[in-house]
Every structure is written in C-alpha cells, then in structure tokens.
N, C-alpha and C positions, 0 to 999 in steps of 0.2 A: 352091871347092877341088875339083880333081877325086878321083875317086873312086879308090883305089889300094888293091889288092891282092897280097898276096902268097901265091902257092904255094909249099909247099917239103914239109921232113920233120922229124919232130924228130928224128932220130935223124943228120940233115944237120949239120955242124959252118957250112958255109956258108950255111946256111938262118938260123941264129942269130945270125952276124955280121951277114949284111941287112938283119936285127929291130932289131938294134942300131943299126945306123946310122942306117935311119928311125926309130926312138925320138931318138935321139940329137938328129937334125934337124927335129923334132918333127911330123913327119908322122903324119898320121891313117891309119892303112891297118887290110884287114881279112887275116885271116892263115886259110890253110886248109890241115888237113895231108894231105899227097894219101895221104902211108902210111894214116891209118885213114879216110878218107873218100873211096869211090869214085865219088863223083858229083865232086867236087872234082878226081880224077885226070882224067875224063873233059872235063871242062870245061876244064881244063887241057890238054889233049890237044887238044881241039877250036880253043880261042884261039892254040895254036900253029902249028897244020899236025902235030901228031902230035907233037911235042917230051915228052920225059921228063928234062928234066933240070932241077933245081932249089937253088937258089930261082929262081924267074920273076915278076917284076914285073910287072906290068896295069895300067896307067892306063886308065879311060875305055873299058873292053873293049881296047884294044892291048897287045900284049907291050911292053916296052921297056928289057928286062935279062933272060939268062937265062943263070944263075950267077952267082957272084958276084967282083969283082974276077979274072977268067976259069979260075974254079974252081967245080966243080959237081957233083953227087951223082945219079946217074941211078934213076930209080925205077921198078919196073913191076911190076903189080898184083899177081903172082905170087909178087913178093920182096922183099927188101930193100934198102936202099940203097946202093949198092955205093961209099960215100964217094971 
C-alpha cells in the first residue's frame, strides 16, 4: 500500500471532510497539521513548489490533491487560516 499523507489545518473545515473520506474509504494515511507544526508547513511547502493551501494529499512523496472537492484554506506561518 502506498504511503499517504495528509496536510492540512484543524481549524480547515475542508481538511476534515478529506479525513473523512479517507477514513470512510479505509485508507491508512498519516495527517500533519501545518498550523501547529512548522517543519510540517515546510515540508509541505517544499513537496509542492511553494503551495500553502490545504488539505494536500501525498502519496509516495507526490502531491496528488490539493483542496478538497476544489475548495481549500490557505495557510502561512504568520497566520491563520483564511477558510
């Protein structure tokens, strides 16, 4: 199974539909919140080319979604979520 990641926020209304759906679909994934963890935002920064907006999907190191159903919460390190 590959390896599947999700960034997002909690403070993200769309970050929590994602969770859902991969719970729902029984996907194993690891979830990291870029609001309180700054290596997380970085890393996330980095796997996209500079992208801040979340939730963002990773499989296997590749992006492969970012927002959700094309809705998404932008984050940056300074602030808050601007849902």
């Amino acid at each position: 199974m590959a390896k599947v990641e999700l960034f997002g926020g909690a403070s993200c209304p769309y970050t929590r539909e994602m969770r859902e759906s991969l719970d729902w679909k029984g996907t194993e994934f690891v979830e990291y919140d870029v609001e309180s963890d700054s290596a997380a935002f970085d890393r996330m920064r980095a796997l996209s080319g500079g992208q801040r907006t979340v939730p963002m999907l990773v499989e296997e190191g590749k992006v492969v979604e970012v927002g959700w159903q094309g809705r998404g919460c932008v984050v940056g390190r300074d602030r808050k979520l601007d849902g």
